[in-house]
C-alpha positions as a printed NumPy array, in Angstrom:
array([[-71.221,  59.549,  37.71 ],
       [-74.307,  57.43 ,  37.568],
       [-72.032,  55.776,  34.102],
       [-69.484,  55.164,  35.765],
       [-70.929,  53.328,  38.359],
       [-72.897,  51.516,  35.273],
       [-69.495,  50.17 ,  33.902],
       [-68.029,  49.043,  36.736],
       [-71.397,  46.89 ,  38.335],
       [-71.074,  45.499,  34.291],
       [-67.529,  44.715,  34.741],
       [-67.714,  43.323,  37.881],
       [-71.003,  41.231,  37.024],
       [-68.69 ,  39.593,  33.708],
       [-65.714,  38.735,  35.656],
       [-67.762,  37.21 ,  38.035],
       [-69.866,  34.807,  35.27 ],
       [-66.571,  34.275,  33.418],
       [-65.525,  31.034,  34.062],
       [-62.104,  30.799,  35.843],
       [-59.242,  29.086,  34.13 ],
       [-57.682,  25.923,  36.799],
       [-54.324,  24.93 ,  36.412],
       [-53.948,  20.6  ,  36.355],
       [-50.866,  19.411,  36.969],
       [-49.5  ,  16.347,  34.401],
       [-49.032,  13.138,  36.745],
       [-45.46 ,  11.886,  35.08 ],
       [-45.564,   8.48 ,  36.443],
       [-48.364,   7.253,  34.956],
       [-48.123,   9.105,  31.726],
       [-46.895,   7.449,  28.716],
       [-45.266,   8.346,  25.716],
       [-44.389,   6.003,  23.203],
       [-42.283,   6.806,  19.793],
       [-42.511,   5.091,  16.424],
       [-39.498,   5.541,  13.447],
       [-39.107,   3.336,  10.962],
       [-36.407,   3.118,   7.549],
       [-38.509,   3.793,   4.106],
       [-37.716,  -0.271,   3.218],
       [-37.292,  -2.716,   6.129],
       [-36.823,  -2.588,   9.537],
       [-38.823,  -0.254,  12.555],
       [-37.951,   0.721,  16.156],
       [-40.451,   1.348,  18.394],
       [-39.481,   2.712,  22.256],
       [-40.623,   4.954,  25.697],
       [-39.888,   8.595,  26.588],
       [-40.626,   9.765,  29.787],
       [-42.655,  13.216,  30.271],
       [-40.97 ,  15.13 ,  33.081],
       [-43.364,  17.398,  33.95 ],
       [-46.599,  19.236,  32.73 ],
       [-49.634,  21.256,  32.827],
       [-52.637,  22.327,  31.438],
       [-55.355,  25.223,  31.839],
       [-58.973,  24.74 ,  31.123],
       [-61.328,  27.275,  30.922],
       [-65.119,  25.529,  31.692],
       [-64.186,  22.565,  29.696],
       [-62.165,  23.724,  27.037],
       [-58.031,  23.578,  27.236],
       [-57.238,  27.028,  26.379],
       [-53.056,  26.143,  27.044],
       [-50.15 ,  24.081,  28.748],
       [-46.454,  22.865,  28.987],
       [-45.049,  19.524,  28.4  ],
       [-40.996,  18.594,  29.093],
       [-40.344,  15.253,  27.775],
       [-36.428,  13.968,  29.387],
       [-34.866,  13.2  ,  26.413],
       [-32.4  ,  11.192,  28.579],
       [-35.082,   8.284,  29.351],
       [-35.314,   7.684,  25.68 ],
       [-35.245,   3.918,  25.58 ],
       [-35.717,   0.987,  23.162],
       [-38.806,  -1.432,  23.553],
       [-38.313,  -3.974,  20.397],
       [-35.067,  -5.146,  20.731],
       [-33.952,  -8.412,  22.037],
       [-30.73 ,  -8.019,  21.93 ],
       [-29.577,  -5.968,  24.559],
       [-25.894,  -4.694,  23.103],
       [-28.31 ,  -3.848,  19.587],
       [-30.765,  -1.901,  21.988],
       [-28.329,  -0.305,  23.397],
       [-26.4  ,   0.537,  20.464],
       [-29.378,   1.941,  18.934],
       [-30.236,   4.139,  22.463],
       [-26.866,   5.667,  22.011],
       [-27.391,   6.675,  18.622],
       [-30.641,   8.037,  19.085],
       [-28.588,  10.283,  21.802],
       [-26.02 ,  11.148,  19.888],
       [-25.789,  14.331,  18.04 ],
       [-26.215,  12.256,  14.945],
       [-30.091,  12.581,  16.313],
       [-31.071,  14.084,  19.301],
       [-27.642,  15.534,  20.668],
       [-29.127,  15.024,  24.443],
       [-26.061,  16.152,  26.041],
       [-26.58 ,  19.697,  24.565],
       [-30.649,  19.257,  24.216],
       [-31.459,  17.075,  27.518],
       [-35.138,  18.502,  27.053],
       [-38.101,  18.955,  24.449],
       [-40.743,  21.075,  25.098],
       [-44.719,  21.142,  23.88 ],
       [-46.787,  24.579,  24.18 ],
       [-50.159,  24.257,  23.872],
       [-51.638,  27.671,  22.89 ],
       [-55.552,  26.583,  22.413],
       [-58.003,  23.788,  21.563],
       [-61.169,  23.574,  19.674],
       [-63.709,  20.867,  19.493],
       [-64.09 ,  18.519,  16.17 ],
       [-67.066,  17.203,  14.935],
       [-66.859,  14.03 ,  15.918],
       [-66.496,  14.695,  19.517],
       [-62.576,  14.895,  19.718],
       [-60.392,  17.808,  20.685],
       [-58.476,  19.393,  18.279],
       [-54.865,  20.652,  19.737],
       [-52.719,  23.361,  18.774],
       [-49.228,  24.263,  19.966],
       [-45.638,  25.039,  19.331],
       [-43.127,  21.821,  19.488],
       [-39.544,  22.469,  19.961],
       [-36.515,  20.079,  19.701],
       [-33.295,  21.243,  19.555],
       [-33.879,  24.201,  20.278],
       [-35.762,  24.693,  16.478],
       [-39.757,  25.527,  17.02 ],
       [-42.537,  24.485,  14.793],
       [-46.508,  25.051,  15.302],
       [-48.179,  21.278,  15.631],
       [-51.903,  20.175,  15.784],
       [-53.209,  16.761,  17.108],
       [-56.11 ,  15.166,  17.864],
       [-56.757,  13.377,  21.055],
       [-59.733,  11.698,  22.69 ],
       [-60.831,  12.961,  26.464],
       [-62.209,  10.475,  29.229],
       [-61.89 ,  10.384,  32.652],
       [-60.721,   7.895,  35.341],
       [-62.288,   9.049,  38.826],
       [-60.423,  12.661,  39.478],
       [-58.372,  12.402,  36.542],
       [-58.476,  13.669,  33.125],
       [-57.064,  11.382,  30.207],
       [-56.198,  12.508,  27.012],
       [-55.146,   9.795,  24.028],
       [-53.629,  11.086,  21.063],
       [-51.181,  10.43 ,  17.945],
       [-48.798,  13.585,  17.626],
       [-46.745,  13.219,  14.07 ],
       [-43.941,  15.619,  13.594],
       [-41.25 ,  15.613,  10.482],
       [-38.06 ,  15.506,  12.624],
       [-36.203,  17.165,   9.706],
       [-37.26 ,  20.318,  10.258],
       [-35.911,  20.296,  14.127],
       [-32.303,  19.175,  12.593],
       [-32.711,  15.295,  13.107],
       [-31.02 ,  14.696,   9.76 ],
       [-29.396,  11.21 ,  10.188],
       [-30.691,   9.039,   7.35 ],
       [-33.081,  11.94 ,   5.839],
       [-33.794,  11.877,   2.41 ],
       [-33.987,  15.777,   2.606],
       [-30.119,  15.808,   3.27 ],
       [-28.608,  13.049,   1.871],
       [-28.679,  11.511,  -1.827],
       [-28.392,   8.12 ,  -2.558],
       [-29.769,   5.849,   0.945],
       [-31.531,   3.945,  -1.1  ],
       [-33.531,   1.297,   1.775],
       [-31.274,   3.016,   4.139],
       [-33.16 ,   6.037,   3.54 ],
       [-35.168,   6.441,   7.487],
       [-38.892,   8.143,   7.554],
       [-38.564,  11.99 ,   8.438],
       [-41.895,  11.4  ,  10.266],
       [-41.992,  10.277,  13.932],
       [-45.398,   9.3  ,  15.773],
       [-45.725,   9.723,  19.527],
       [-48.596,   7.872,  20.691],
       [-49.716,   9.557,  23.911],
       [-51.585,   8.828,  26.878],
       [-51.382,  11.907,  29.194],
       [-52.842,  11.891,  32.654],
       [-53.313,  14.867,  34.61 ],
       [-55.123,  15.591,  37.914]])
């Protein structure tokens, strides 16, 4: 008897010095997400995405997980002055030739732990899925703080070829030549969550 009162006081003494995970929410608005693709010779695109919602859990002050849904309706065009070009490249990017938003109108980021790096960064890892097709991803972002919020900066490169973006890929079609487009995208990413 006097063991099994042992155990629990122990149990109940390291849940209670655990720390507790807390749940911040992603603020969407002033979150920003923007996307870099370019062709292997020539010219570049550069445009927004808007997050649609998000989370993260931290455990003391490490982020042990969290959920990301970027719209991939707001997909939009930043370099282009001419608006009917800007739009014409918007369209593509929706179209099933790329993104096929109509079918896929979300992508999703799982973030299943974090580690710190030497230099004072936090190493991310997750699960990225577009299209429905999942791959694991890892990232490195910078942490700072503005008042109550949390800010995390970071440069997230994925090959889009492996979540069936295949317009222009070298992996799927011979002879592009300079039309041939970059299978990797980079999402520079400010995420703010309070």
């Amino acid at each position: 008897m006097k063991r099994i009162i042992v155990i629990l006081i122990v149990s109940v003494l390291a849940v209670t010095l655990m720390p507790a995970q807390k749940k911040l929410v992603a603020d969407a608005a002033a979150t920003a997400i923007v996307w870099h693709g370019h062709k292997i010779v020539g010219a570049s695109h550069t445009g927004n995405i808007d997050l649609k919602s998000g989370w993260i859990t931290l455990k003391g002050k490490t982020v042990t997980g969290g959920e990301f849904l970027v719209d991939m309706n707001t997909i939009k065009d930043t370099d282009l002055k001419d608006e009917k070009m800007s739009a014409r490249l918007v369209g593509h990017l929706k179209s099933e030739d790329f993104f096929g938003v109509e079918k896929y109108p979300f992508s999703k980021l799982v973030i299943t732990g974090s580690s710190k790096t030497s230099d004072g960064k936090i190493l991310f890892r997750g699960n990225l899925t577009i299209k429905e097709a999942t791959h694991p991803v890892e990232f490195t972002a910078t942490e700072s703080k503005d008042g109550e919020n949390l800010i995390f900066t970071a440069d997230i490169n994925f090959d889009r070829s492996l979540y069936d973006v295949r317009f222009g890929s070298g992996k799927f079609f011979s002879n592009l030549g300079d039309n041939a487009i970059v299978d990797e995208i980079t999402l520079n990413v400010k995420l703010v969550v309070k």
